[in-house]
N, C-alpha and C positions, 0 to 999 in steps of 0.2 A: 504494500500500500504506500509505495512512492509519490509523494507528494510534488508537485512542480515545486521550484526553488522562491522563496519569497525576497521581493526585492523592496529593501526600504531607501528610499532615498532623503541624504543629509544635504544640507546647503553649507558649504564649507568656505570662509572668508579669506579671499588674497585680495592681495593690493589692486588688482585690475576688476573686483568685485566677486561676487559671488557665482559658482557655479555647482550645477548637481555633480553630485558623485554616488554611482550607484553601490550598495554593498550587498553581494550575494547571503542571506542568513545561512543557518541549518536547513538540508536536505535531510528530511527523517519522517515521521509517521504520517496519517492525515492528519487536515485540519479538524480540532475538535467538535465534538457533535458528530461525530460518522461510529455509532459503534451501533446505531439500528433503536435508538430510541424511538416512541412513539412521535412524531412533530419533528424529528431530524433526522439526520441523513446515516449511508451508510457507504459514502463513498464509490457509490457504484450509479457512477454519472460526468459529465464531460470535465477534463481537467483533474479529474481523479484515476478512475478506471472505468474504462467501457470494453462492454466483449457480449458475455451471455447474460442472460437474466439471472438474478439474486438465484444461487443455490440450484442454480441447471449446470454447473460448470463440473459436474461429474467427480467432486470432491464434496470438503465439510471443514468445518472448523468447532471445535469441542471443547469445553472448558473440565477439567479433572478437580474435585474439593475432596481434601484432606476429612472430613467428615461428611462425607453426603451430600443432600441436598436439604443442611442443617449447618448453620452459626450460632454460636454462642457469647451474647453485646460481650463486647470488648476484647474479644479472645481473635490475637491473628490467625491467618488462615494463609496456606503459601498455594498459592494456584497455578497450572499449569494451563496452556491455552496451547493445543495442536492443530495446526492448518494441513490439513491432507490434499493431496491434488497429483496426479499421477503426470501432469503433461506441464506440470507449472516449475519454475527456476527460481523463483526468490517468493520470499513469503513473507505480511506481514500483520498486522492485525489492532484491532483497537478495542478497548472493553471499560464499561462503569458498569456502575453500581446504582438502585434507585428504591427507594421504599416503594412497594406494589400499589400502596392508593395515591400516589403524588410520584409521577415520572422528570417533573421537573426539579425534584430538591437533591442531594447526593445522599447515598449510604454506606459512611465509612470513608476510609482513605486508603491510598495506593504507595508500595514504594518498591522501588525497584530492587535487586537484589542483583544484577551486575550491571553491564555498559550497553546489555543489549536491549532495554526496555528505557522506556520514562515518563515524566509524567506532564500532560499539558492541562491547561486548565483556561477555563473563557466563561463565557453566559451567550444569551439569546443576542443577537441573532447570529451570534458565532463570525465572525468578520477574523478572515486570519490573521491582519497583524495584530491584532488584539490577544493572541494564545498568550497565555505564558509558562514557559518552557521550562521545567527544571529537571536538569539530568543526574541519573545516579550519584550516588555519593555529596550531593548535599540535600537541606530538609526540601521535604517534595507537600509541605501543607500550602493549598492553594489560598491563595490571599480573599479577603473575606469580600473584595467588589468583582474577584471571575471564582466565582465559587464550587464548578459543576467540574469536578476530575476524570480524567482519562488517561488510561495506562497504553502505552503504546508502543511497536516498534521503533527503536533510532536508526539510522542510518547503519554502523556496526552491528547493530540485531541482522538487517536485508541483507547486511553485505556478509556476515557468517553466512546467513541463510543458503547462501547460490551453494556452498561445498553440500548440501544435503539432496536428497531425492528422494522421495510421493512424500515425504512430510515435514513438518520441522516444530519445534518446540519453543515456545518463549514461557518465563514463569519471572514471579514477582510475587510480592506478600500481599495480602486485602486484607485490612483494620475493621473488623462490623463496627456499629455504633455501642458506645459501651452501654444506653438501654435498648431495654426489647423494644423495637419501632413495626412488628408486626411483620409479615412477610418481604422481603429484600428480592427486587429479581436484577441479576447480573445479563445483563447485554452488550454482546462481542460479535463483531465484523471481523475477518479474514478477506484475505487476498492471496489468492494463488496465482502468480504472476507469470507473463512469458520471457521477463527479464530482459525485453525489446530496449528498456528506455522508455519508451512510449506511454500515453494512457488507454492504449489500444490494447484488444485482444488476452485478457486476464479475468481473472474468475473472482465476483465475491460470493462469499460465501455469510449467512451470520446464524445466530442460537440466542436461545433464552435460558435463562435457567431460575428457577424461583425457588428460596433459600425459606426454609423455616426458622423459627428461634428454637432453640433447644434450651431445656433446663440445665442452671449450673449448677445443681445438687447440694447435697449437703455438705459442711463446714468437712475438711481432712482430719482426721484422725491418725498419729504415728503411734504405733505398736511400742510398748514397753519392750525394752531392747533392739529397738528398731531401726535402727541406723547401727550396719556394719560393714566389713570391707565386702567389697563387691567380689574378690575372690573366695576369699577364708569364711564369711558370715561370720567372723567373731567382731564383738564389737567395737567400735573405737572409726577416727578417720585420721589419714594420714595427708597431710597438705599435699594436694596435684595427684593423688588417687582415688582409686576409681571406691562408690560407696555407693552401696545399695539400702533404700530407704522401703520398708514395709509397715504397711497400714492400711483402712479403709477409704474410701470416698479421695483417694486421693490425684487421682483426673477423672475429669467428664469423658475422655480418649485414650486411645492408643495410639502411640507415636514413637519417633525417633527423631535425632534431630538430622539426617542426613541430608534433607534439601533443604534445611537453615541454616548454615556452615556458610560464613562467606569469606572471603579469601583468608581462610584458615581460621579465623575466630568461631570461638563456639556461643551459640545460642545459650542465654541464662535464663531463659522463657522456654517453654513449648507446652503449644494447645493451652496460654492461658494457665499452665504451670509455672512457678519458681521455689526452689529452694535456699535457705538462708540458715548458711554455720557460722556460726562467731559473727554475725554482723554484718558478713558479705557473702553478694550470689554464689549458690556454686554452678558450674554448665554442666547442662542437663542434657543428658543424651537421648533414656527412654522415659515415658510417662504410660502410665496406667493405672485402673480404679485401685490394686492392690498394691503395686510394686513401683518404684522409683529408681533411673541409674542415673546417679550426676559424678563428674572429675569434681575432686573438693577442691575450692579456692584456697589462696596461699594464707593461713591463719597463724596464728602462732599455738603454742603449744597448751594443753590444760584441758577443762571442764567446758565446755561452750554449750551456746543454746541452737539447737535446730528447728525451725521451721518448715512445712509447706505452706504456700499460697495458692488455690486457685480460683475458679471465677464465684467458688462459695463461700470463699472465706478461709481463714488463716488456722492453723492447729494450735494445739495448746504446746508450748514447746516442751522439746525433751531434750534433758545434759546428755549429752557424747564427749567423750576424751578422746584430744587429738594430742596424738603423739606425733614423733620429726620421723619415725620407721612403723612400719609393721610388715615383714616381707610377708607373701602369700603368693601361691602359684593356683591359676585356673585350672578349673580340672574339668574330664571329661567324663562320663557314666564310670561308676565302680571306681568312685574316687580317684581315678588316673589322673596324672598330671598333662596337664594339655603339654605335648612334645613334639616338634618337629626334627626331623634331619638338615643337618647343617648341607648334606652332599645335594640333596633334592627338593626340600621341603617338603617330602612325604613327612604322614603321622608315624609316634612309634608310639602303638598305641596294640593292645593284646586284637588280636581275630576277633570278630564275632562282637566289639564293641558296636559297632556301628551296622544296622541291618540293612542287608544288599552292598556293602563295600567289605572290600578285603581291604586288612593292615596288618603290618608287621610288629610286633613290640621290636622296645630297642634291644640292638645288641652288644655283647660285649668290643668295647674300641669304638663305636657310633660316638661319629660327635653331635652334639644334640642340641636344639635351641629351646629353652623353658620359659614360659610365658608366664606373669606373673604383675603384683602391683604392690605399693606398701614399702619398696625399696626406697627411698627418700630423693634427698635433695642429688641434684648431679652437677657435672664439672664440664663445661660451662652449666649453667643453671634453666631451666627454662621453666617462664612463668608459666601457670593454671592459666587454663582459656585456650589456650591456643595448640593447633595442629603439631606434631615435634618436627622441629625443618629437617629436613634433609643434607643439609652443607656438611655438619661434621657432623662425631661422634660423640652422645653426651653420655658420659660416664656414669657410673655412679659415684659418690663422694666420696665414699668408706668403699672397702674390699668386698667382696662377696663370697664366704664359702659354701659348700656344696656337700654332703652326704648323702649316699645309695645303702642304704642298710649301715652298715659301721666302716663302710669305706669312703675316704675321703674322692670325691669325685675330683679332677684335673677342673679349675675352672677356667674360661679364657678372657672372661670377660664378661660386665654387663650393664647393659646401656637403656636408654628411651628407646623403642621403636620406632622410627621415623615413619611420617606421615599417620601419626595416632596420638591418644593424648593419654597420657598416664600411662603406658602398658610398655614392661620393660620386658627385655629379653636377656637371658642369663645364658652363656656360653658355656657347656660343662661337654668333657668325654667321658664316657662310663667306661670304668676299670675294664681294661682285658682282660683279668681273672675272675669276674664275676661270672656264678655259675647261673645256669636257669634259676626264676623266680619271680614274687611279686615282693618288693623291695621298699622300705618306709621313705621318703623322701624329705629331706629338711637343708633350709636354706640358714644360712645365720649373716645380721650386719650388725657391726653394732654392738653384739653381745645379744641382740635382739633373736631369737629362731623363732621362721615360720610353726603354725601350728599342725597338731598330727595330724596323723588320717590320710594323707595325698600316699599315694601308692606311685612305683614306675617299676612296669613291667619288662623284664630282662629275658632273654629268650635267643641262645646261638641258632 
């Protein structure tokens, strides 16, 4: 949905008087008011795109919500808008938001989540130099004299788009109103384009979608002893690991925070969830009615208060002790420690753990990689919140050793896993005299040792 280029012209003073000077703007989505409102347009008319009639062009454009066709006031929503079209080269699209008895007011706000969407903003009778244009990465709330928002393809959006073919994807967050305003219906325009240039020869496409309110439930409830490491479940939180939070009522959803990740920072919300240890967020990965996974924020050490928040209301809080360690390794059924091979990334993990895949437990001389959290601070250091970079190797502070039964395991090392957050990996090779067996496993830092029960199966 390539829009012709808008040209404003300044009167710019020299000594021989004034003359025009034309300045080409941004070349990016349509002009506002094209996303198929009742009373406005959908861009499928001269100077825009002309080809087939709305929705004959043997494609679709579909809007994907994170819950349904259900919002909950004040709780984001991250949306996905696909434009299909099997004959079309560039794609682009436009979409609002409206309370179902009143098409003219807005419902909620838009904001972009990378470079390939943005957000314009005008009123009646929509006159293009009047949009006002704000792109990713600063605040996108439309000023209160062009009121009515639209989420749109930029130019960088169309121009990723051509490397794709029969579909392509844009997505951005939607704010509902934080009260109930009654039924919301979302309306989005596409363009499957023939990538001419032209306003010739390209396909619109548009949809409706009508959003109900949903209930925000009852206030969370945290489980007495309910907050513990997201590996081990004993209790306590280690700064920038991972911690799992069990209780009742504690989301309206099921989620993860995979499509709110933005260039590596983690989401401290989702679905209308937050968590709060010592005073500050932690990021939150999953949310659901029973279970919580958040990375704890960098706290200091002691007794703190935890929290959940979501759209019913706040928990009564509970003390957790955070300690600077608590190692803990993930495990797999029958208490295995989650293990990979250093030569393959296969599992070494006993037969018959997993149904319909074969695996080998480890063997004696495998060098092995052990997945784990609770290991503490590392050298460089890297704050909570954030994805572990990939440029070097962040260590752990303190040494790390290793036991297979009463044999000291060889360790080589142990670090962040890059491109994760909290979740370390420990470098060990298991003794080449190690005979068949099911073997206790224990990690120590510190003076600090992982807790019993993690098994690692050995098997020539």
């Amino acid at each position: 949905m390539e829009r012709q280029r808008k040209i404003y012209v300044a009167k710019v003073a020299i000594i021989m008087g004034a003359i025009p000077l034309l300045l080409w703007a941004r070349s990016d989505g349509p002009v506002s008011g094209s996303a198929g409102v009742p009373g406005e347009n959908t861009c499928a008319q001269a100077k825009c795109h002309v080809g087939t009639a709305i929705n004959d062009g043997g494609g679709s454009v579909k809007v994907s919500f994170p819950y349904g066709n259900t919002y909950i006031p004040g709780v984001k929503q991250h949306l996905v808008v696909t434009i299909a079209d099997p004959a079309a080269r560039i794609w682009g699209f436009q979409l609002t938001a409206r309370p179902a008895n009143t098409s003219g007011t807005m419902a909620g706000s838009f904001t972009s989540t990378d470079n390939t969407t943005a957000v314009v903003c005008n009123k009646p009778p929509f006159i293009d130099f009047q949009d006002v244009y704000l792109d990713f990465g600063r605040s996108q709330t439309c000023p209160s004299n062009n009121p009515l928002a639209y989420v749109e393809h930029t130019d960088g959006g169309s121009g990723r788009s051509q490397a794709a073919r029969n579909s392509f994807n844009y997505e951005f967050d939607w704010t509902p109103p934080v009260t109930d305003i009654g039924n919301i219906v979302i309306y989005v325009a596409g363009n499957g384009g023939n990538g001419n240039g032209q306003e010739t020869g390209d396909h619109i496409y548009t949809a409706t979608y009508t959003l109900s309110p949903g209930v925000a439930g009852l206030p969370p409830a945290i489980d007495t002893g309910g907050v513990v490491s997201g590996a081990s479940f004993v209790p306590g939180v280690v700064p920038g690991s991972w911690v799992t939070i069990k209780g009742s009522n504690l989301s309206p959803v099921t989620d993860t925070w995979d499509k709110f990740i933005v260039n590596g920072n983690l989401p401290t919300s989702l679905g209308g969830v937050s968590v709060n240890i010592g005073s500050k967020l932690a990021y939150v990965y999953f949310v659901s009615p029973g279970q919580i996974n958040v990375q704890a924020p960098d706290v200091g050490a002691g007794p703190v208060p935890v929290t959940v928040s979501t759209p019913g209301g706040t928990s009564i809080a509970l003390t957790a002790n955070v300690s600077a360690q608590a190692p803990a390794f993930f495990l797999w059924p029958g208490n295995q420690a989650v293990a990979t091979r250093n030569s393959d990334n296969s599992l070494a993990v006993k037969d018959g753990t997993f149904a319909g895949a074969t695996t080998v437990a480890a063997k004696p001389g495998d060098v092995l990689i052990l997945w784990g959290t609770g290991f503490g601070p590392t050298s460089p250091a890297v704050p909570a919140g954030i994805l572990t970079p990939g440029d070097k190797v962040y260590s752990t502070r303190d040494p790390v050793t290793v036991k297979i039964g009463s044999a000291e395991a060889q360790v080589f090392g142990a670090a962040l896993s890059p491109g994760f957050a909290g979740l370390y990996q420990v470098a060990i090779q298991v003794p080449a005299s190690m005979a068949d067996g099911d073997y206790p496993l224990k990690a120590a830092i510190s003076g600090i040792t992982s807790p019993d029960g993690v098994i690692l199966s050995v098997q020539k």
